[in-house]
C-alpha positions in Angstrom: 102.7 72.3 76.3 102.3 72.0 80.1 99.2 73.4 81.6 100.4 76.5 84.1 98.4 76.3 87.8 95.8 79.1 87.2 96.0 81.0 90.7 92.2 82.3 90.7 91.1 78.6 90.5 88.2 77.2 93.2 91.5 75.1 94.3 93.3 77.6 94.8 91.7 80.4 97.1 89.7 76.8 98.7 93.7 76.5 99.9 94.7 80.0 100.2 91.7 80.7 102.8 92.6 77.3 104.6 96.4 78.6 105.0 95.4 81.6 106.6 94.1 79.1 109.6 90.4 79.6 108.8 87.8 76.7 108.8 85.4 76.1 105.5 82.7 74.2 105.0 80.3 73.8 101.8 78.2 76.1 102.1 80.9 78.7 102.6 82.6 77.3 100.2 79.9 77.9 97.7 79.3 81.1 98.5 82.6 82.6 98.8 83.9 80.6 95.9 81.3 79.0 93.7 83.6 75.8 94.9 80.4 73.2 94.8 83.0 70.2 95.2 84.9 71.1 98.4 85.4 67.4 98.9 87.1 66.6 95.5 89.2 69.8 96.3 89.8 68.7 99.8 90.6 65.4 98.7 93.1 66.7 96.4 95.0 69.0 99.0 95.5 65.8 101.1 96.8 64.0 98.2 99.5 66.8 98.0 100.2 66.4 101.0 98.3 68.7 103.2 97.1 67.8 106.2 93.6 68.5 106.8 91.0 67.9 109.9 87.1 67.5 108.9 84.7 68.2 111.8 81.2 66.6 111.4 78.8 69.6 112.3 76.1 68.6 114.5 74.1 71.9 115.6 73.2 75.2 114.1 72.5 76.1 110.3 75.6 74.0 109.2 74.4 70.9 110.3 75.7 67.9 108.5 77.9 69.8 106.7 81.6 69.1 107.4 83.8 72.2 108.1 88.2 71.6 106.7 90.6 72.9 108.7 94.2 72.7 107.5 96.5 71.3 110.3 100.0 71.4 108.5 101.1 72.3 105.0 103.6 69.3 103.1 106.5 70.7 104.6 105.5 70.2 107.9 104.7 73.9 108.7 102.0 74.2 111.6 98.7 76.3 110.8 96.7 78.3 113.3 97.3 77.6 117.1 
């Protein structure tokens, strides 16, 4: 029997926040989710087709963490401004 997409998964609300044109990063991520792979989730998105921008952090309590921000979903729909 096929597995159904279970739409409280991590995955899921990691993608449903990131449609709504908001930024994540880790520790967010964690927090907000209990999502401690963002990367392996992120990294799965892109496979699907999303198109996602990572911005290296370099001040302020997220530092060194990388913060997702969706750009475009598969179909070519724009995200955000």
């Amino acid at each position: 029997m096929p597995r159904r997409p279970n739409r409280n998964s991590k995955s899921q609300k990691v993608m449903m926040h990131l449609l709504k044109g908001k930024t994540l990063n880790q520790a967010q991520a964690a927090k907000l989710f209990g999502a401690w792979r963002l990367s392996a989730i992120i990294f799965n998105l892109r496979k699907k087709g999303f198109e996602i921008h990572t911005h290296q952090n370099t001040r302020g309590i997220y530092k060194g963490f990388g913060a997702y921000k969706m750009l475009k979903t598969p179909d070519g729909k724009r995200i955000g401004k």
